[in-house]
LOVEX-847825 format. One line per 8 residues: number of its first residue (from 1); their letters; for each residue y, z, x of N, C-alpha, C. Coordinates in steps of 0.02 Angstrom, whole numbers, plus 50000, padded with zeros to 5 digits. Example, Ala and Ser with C-alpha at 12.3 -4.5 7.8 and 13.67 -1.06 7.14 Angstrom:
# residues 2
1> AS> 49716,50390,50660,49775,50390,50615,49835,50390,50660 | 49888,50354,50642,49947,50357,50684,50002,50394,50645
***
This chain:
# residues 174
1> XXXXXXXX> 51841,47944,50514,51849,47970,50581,51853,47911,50630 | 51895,47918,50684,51897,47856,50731,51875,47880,50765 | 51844,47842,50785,51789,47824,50861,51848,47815,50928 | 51847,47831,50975,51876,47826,51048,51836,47756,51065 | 51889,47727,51086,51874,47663,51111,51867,47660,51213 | 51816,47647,51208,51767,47641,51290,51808,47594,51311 | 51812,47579,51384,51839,47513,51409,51811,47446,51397 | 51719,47477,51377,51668,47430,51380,51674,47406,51298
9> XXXXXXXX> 51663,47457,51256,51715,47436,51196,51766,47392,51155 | 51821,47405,51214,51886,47357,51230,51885,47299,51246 | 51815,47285,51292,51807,47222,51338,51762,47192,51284 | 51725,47225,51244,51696,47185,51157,51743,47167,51117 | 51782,47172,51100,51844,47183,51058,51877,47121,51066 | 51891,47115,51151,51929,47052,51179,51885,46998,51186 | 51835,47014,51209,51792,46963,51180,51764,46910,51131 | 51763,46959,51079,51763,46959,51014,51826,46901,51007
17> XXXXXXXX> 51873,46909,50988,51925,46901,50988,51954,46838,51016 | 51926,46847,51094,51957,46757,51120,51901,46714,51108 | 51843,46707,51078,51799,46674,51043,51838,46626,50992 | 51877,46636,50962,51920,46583,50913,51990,46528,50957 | 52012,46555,51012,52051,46534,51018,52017,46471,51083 | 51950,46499,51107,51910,46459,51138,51861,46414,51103 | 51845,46426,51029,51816,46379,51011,51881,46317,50971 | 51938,46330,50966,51978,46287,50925,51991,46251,51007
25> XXXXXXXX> 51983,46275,51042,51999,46221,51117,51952,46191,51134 | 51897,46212,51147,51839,46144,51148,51832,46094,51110 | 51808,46114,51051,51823,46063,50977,51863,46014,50980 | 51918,46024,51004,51995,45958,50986,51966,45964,51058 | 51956,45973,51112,51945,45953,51180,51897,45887,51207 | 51829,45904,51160,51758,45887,51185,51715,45845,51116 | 51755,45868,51080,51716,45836,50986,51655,45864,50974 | 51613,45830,50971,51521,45830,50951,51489,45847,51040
33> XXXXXXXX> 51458,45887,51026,51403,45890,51121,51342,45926,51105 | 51280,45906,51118,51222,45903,51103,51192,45967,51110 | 51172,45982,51036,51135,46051,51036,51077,46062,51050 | 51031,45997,51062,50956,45984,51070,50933,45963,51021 | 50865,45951,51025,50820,45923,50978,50835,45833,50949 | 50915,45810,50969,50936,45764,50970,50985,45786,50923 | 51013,45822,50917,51066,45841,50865,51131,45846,50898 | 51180,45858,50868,51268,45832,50886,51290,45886,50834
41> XXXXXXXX> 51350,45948,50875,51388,45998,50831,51458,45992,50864 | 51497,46003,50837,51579,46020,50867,51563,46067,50931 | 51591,46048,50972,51563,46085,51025,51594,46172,50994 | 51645,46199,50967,51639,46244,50962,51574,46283,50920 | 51543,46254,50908,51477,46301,50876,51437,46338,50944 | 51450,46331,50988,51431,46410,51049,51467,46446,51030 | 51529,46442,51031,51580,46512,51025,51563,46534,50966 | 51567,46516,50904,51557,46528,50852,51510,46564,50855
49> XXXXXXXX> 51447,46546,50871,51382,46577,50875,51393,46637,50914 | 51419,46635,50970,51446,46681,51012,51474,46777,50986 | 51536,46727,50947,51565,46763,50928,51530,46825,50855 | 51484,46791,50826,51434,46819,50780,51390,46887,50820 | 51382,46863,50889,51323,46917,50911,51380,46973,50929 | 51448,46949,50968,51485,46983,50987,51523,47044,50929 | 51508,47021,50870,51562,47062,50814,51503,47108,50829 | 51419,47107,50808,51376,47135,50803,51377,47178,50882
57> XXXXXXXX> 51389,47177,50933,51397,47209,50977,51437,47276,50990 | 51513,47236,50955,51584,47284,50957,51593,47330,50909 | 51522,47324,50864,51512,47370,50803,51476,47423,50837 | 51428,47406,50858,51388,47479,50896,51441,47506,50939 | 51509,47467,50993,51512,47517,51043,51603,47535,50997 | 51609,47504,50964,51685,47535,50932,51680,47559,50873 | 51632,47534,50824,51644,47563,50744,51669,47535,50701 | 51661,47522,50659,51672,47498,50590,51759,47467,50573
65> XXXXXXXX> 51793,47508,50576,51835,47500,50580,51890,47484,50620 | 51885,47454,50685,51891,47432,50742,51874,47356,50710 | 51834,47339,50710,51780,47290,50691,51823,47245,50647 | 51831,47285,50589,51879,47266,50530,51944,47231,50546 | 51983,47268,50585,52055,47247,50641,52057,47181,50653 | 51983,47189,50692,51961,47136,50741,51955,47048,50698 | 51918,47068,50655,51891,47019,50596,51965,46972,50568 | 52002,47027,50559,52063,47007,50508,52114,46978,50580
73> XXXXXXXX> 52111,47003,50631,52164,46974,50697,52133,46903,50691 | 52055,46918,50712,52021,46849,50749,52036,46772,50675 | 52068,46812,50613,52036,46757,50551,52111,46721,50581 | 52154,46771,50566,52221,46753,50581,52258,46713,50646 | 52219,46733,50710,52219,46674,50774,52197,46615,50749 | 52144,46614,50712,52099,46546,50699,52140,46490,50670 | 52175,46522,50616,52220,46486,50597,52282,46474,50647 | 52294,46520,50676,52375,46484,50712,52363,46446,50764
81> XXXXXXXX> 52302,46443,50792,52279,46420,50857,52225,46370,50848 | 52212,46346,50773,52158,46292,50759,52237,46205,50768 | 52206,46175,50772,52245,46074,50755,52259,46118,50685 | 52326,46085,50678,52329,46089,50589,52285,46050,50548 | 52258,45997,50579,52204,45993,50503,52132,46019,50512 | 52136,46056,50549,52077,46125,50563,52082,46178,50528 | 52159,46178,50543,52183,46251,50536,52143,46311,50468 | 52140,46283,50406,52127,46318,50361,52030,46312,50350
89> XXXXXXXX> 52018,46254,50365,51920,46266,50382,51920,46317,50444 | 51936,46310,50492,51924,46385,50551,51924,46448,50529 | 51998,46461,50482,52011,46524,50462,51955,46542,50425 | 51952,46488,50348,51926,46535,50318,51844,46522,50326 | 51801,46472,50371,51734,46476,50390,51744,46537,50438 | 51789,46564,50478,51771,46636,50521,51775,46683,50485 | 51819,46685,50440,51830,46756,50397,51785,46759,50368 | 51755,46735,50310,51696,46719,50268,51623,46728,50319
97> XXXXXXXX> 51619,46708,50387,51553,46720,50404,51542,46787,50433 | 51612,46824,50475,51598,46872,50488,51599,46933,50431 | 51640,46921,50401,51634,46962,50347,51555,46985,50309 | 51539,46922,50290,51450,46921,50257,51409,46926,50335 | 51429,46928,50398,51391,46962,50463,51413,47030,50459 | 51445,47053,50443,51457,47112,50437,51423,47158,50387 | 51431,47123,50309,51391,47181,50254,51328,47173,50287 | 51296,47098,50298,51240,47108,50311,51205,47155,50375
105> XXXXXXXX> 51237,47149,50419,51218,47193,50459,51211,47263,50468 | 51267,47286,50421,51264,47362,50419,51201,47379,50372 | 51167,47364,50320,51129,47417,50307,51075,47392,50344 | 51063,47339,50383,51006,47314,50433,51004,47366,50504 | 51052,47384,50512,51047,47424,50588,51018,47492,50584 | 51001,47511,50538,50963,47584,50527,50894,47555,50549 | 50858,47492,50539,50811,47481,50552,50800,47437,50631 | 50834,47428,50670,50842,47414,50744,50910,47369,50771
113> XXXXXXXX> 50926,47361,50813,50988,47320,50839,50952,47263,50831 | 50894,47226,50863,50883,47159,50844,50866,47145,50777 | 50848,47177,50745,50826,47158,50666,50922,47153,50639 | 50951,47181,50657,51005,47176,50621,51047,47115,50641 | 51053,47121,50710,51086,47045,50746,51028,46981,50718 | 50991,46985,50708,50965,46913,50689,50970,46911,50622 | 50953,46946,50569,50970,46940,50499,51054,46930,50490 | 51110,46975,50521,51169,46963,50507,51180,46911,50542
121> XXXXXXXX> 51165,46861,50590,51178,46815,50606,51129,46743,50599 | 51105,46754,50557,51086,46692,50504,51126,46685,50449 | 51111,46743,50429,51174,46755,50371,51249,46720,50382 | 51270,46734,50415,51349,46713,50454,51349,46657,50479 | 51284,46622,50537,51288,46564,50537,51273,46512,50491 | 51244,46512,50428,51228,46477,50385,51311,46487,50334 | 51330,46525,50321,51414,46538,50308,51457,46496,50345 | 51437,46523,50404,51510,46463,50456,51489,46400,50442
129> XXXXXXXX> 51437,46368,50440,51418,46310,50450,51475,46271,50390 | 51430,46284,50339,51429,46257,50289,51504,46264,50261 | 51534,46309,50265,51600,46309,50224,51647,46280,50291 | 51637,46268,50356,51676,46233,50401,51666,46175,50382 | 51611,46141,50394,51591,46054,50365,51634,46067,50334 | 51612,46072,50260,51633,46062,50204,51712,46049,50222 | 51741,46112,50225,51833,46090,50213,51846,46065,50288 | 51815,46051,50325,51855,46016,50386,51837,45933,50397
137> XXXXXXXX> 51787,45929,50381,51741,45854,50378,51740,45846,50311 | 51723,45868,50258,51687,45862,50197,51626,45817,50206 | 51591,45842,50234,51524,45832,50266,51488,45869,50296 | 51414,45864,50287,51371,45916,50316,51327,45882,50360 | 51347,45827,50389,51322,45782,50431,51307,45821,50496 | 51329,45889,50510,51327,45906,50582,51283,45969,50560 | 51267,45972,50535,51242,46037,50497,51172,46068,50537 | 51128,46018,50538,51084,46048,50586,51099,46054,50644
145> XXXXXXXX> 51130,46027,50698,51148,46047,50761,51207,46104,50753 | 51233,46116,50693,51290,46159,50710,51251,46253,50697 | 51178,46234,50656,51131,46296,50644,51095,46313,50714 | 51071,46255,50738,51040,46254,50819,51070,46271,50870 | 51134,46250,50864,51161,46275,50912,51212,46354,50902 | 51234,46391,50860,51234,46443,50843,51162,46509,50836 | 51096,46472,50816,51058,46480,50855,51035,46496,50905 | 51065,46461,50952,51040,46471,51028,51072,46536,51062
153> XXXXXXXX> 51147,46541,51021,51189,46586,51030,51140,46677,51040 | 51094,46667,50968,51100,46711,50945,51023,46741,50980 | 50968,46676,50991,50920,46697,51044,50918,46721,51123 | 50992,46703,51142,51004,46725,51196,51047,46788,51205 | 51063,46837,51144,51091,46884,51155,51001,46928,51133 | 50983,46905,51082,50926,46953,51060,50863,46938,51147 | 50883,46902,51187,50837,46905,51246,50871,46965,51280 | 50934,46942,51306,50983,46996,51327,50975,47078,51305
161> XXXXXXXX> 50977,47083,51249,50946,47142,51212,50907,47186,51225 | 50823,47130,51220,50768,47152,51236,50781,47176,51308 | 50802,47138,51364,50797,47156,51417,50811,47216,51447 | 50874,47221,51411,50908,47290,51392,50882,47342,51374 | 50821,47341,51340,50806,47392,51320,50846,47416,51243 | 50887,47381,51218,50935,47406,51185,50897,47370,51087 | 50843,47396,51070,50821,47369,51030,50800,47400,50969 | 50809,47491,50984,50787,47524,50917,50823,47540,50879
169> XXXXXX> 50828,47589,50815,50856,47610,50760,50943,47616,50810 | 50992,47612,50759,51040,47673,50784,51051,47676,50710 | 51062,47749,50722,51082,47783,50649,51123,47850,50651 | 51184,47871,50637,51220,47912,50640,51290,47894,50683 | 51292,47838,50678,51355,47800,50703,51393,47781,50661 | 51464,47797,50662,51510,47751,50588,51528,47673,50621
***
């Protein structure tokens, strides 16, 4: 069954979505910029991180399959819109993290929206990390600032959240 897509929905979706074409522009823009603690990530690891809370967002207000669209558009920008010697670490570190943010999150959200956004987005950021290094650097030299700062991503949506009020079960949503 499809879900009717909200404007607010739509405006997740696009969101969602220009997260790749904004983190392949900082990155070749800005290089390494300080995640704290004294650590150094591609500056795109906000968006990235970003974009993790955001899939988890556009799932509650669009559905599953929306989501899916979204995943396979955003893998496919990554690539046309990463430097070519980006090009194929972007794609397949986004496809691969949202994807495993995704199983993981779905059977987590029966048990609250923040329990699910922080488990599926460890999950996903420890995915992006590591398989981006790897085929774009072949190195994991950035590795802790690129977890910290995807991180930060993901404490400031689960604050957002809380504030919200937006923190218990949902269950009976596709």
């Amino acid at each position: 069954m499809l879900r009717k897509i909200t404007p607010a929905g739509a405006a997740l979706l696009v969101a969602y979505i220009a997260t790749i074409p904004l983190a392949n522009f900082v990155v070749s823009r800005f290089g390494a910029v300080p995640v704290g603690f004294g650590y150094l990530a591609p500056a795109a690891v906000y968006f990235a991180g970003l974009a993790l809370v955001l899939r988890d967002l556009a799932r509650e207000s669009v559905g599953r399959g929306a989501v899916v669209v979204a995943i396979v558009l955003g893998t496919v920008l990554s690539y046309l819109l990463a430097d070519p010697a980006l090009a194929t670490a972007s794609a397949a570190a986004f496809a691969l993290a949202e994807c495993l943010d995704f199983a993981v999150y779905e059977p987590l959200r029966k048990r609250g929206l923040i329990i699910a956004v922080v488990g599926s987005n460890i999950v996903g950021l420890l995915a992006d990390s590591l398989l981006f290094l790897k085929l774009a650097f072949n190195s994991f030299e950035y590795l802790p600032g690129q977890i910290i700062g995807k991180a930060w991503m993901t404490v400031a949506a689960v604050a957002v959240l809380a504030l919200l009020g937006r923190t218990g079960p949902r269950v009976g949503t596709s």
